[in-house]
C-alpha positions as CSV (number, residue, x, y, z in Angstrom):
1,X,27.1,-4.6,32.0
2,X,25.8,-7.5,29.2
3,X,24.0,-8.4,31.4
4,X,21.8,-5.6,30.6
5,X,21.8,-6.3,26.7
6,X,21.5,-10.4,27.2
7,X,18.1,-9.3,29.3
8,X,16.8,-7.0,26.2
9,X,17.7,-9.4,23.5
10,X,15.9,-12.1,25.3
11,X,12.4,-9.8,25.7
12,X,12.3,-8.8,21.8
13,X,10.3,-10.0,19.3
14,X,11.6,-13.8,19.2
15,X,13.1,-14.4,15.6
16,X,15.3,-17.3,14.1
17,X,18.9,-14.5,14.9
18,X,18.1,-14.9,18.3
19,X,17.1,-18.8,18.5
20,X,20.5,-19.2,17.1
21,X,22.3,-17.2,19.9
22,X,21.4,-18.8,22.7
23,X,24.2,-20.4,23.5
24,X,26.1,-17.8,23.1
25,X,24.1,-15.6,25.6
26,X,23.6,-18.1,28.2
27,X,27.9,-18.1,27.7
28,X,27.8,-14.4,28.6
29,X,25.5,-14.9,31.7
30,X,28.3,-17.2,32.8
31,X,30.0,-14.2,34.1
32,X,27.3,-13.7,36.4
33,X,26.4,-16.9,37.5
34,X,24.0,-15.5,39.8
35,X,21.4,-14.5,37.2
36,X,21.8,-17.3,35.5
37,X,18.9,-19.8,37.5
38,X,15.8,-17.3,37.1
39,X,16.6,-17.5,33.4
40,X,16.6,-20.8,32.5
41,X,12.8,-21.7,32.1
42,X,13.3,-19.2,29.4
43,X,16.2,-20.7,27.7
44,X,14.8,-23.9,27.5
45,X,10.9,-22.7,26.2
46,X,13.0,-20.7,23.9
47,X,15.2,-23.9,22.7
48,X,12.2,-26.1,22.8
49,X,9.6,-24.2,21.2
50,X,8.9,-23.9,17.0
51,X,9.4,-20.5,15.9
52,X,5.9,-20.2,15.0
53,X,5.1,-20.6,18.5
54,X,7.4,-18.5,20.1
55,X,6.2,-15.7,18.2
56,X,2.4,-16.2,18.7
57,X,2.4,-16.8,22.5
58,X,5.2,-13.6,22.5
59,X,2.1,-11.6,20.8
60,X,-0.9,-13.1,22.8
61,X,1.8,-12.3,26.3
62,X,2.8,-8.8,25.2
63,X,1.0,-7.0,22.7
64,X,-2.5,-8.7,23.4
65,X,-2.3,-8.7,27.3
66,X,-2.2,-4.8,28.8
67,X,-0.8,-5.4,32.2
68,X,2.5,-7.3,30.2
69,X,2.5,-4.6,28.2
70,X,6.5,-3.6,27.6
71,X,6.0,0.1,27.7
72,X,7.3,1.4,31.1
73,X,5.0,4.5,31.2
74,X,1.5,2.8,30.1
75,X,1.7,0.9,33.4
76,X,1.9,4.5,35.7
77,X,-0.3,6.9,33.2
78,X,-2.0,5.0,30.7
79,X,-2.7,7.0,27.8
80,X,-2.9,10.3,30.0
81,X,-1.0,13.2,28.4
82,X,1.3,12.6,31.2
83,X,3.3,9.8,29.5
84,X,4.0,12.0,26.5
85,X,5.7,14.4,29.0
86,X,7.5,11.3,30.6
87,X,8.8,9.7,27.3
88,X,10.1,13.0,26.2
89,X,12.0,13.5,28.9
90,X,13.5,10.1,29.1
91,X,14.4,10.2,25.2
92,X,16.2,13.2,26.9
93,X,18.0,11.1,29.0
94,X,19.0,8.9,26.5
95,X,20.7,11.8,24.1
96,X,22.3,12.9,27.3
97,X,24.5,10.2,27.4
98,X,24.9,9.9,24.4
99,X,22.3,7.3,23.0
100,X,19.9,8.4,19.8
101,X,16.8,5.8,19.0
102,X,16.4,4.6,15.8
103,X,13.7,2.6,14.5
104,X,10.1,3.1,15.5
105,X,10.2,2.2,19.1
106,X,8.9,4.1,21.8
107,X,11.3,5.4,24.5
108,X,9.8,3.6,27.0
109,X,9.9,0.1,25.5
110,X,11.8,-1.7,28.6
111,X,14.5,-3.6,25.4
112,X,15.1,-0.1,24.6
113,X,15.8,1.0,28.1
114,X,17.6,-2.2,29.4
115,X,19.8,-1.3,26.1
116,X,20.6,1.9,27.2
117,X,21.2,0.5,30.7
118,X,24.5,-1.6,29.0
119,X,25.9,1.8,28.0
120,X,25.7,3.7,31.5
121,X,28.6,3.6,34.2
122,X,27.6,0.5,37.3
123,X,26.8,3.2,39.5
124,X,24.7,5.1,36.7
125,X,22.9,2.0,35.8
126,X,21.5,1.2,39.4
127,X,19.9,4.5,40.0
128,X,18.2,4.4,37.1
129,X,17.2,0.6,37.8
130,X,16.2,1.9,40.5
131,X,13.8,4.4,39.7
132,X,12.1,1.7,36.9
133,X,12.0,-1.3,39.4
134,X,9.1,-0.8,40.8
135,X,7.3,-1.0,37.3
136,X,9.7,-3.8,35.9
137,X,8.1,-5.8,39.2
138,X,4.5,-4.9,38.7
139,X,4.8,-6.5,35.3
140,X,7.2,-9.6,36.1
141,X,3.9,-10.1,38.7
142,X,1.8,-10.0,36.2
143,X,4.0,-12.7,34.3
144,X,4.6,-15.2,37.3
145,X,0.6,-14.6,38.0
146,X,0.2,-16.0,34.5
147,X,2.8,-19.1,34.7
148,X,4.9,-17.1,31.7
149,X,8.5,-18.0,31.2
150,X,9.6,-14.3,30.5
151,X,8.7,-13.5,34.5
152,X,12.6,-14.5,35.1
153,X,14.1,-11.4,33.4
154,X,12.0,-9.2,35.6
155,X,12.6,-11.3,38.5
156,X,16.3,-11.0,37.6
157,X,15.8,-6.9,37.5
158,X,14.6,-7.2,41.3
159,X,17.9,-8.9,42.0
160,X,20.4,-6.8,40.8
161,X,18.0,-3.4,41.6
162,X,20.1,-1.7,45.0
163,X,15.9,-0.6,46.1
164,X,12.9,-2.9,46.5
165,X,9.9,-2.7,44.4
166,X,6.6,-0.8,46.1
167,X,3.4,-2.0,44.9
168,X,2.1,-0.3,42.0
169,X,-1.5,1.2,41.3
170,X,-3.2,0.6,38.2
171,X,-2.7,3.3,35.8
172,X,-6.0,5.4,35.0
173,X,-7.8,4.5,31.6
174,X,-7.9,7.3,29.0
175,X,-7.4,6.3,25.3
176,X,-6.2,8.5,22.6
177,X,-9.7,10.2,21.4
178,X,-10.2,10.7,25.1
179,X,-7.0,12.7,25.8
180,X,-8.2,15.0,22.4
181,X,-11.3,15.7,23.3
182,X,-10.6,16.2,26.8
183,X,-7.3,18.7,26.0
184,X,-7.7,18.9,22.3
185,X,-4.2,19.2,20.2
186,X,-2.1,22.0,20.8
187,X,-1.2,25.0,19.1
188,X,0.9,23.5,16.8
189,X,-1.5,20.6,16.0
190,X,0.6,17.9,18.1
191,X,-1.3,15.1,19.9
192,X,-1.4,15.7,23.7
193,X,0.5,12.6,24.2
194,X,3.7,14.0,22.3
195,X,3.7,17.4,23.0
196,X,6.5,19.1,25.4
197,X,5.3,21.0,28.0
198,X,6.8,24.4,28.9
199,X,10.0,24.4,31.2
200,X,11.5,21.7,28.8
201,X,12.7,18.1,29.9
202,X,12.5,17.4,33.6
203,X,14.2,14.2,35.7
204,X,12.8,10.9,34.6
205,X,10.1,9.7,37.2
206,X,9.0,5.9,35.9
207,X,7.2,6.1,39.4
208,X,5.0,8.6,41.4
209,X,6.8,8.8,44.4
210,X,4.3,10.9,46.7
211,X,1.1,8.4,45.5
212,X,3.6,5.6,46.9
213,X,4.0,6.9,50.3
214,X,0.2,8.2,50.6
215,X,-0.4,4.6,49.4
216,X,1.8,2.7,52.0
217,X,0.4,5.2,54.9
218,X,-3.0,3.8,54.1
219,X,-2.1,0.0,54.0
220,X,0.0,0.4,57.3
């Protein structure tokens, strides 16, 4: 399963620690030859690129381009209070097998979850591949589209998912002030986006499920 963690090291913020383990994660990818082709545009930008560089195209790709953007749940509710409901219940997830976040990452951030994806059983990983894929390929689209080395981990994550990807709808557009206005803060002051609603964490859906099939019955 390092697979998993040789996919999230590779999407984080690039910094010198990780320029100088690159050999030593393409060595690990060894035992899965397989994976190992998609990767290697990435492995050589990585190699061939100043730091500098690395770091300002990894901004202008992720942080500055929405439909990269590394947070799972952005791509399926925007900033709806929808996602807050979602990221609680997959930080749920998470404790329930035994993972607690540190730092200041969201639970959605897909290094986070490809992390937590190395910890689970084979079979345990899959399903919940499964359920994401369909997000992880809207955005490694979205990368290819844009000629971006980085479209090869997603491209990877379609290979080893046991489901194929649908298409994915854009997510609706609703922005922080928006979401107040529209359903003000709750009771106890919290934002809309991080409250928990009543019944308590539910199963993780990354993917609305019903839309899908209304959405395939109108294509076909």
């Amino acid at each position: 399963m390092k697979h998993y963690q040789v996919l999230s090291a590779l999407l984080l913020y690039p910094e010198q620690i990780l320029l100088d383990s690159l050999d030593e994660l393409d060595a690990i990818l060894a035992y899965t030859p397989e994976l190992q082709p998609p990767l290697q545009p990435l492995f050589a930008y990585l190699r061939q690129e100043k730091l500098i560089e690395l770091q300002q195209n990894y901004v202008a790709t992720f942080d500055r381009t929405p439909s990269h953007s590394l947070h799972l749940f952005e791509h399926i509710h925007g900033e709806s209070r929808d996602r807050g409901q979602a990221m609680v219940d997959l930080m749920e997830e998470y404790k329930t097998h035994g993972l607690e976040m540190g730092g200041d990452d969201l639970p959605d951030y897909v290094p986070l979850f490809l992390e937590f994806l190395s910890q689970l059983e084979e079979e345990q990983a899959l399903n919940m591949l499964a359920d994401a894929i369909h997000v992880l390929a809207y955005i490694g689209r979205k990368l290819t589209a844009g000629g971006s080395p980085y479209a090869g981990i997603f491209a990877v994550l379609e290979s080893l998912s046991p489901v194929a990807a649908e298409e994915l709808s854009e997510p609706p557009v609703r922005d922080m002030d928006e979401a107040l206005e529209t359903f003000g803060p709750g009771a106890d002051g919290v934002e809309p986006l991080l409250k928990t609603f009543a019944g308590g964490p539910q199963p993780v859906n990354f993917y609305p499920k019903a839309a899908a099939r209304t959405t395939a019955a109108v294509m076909d």
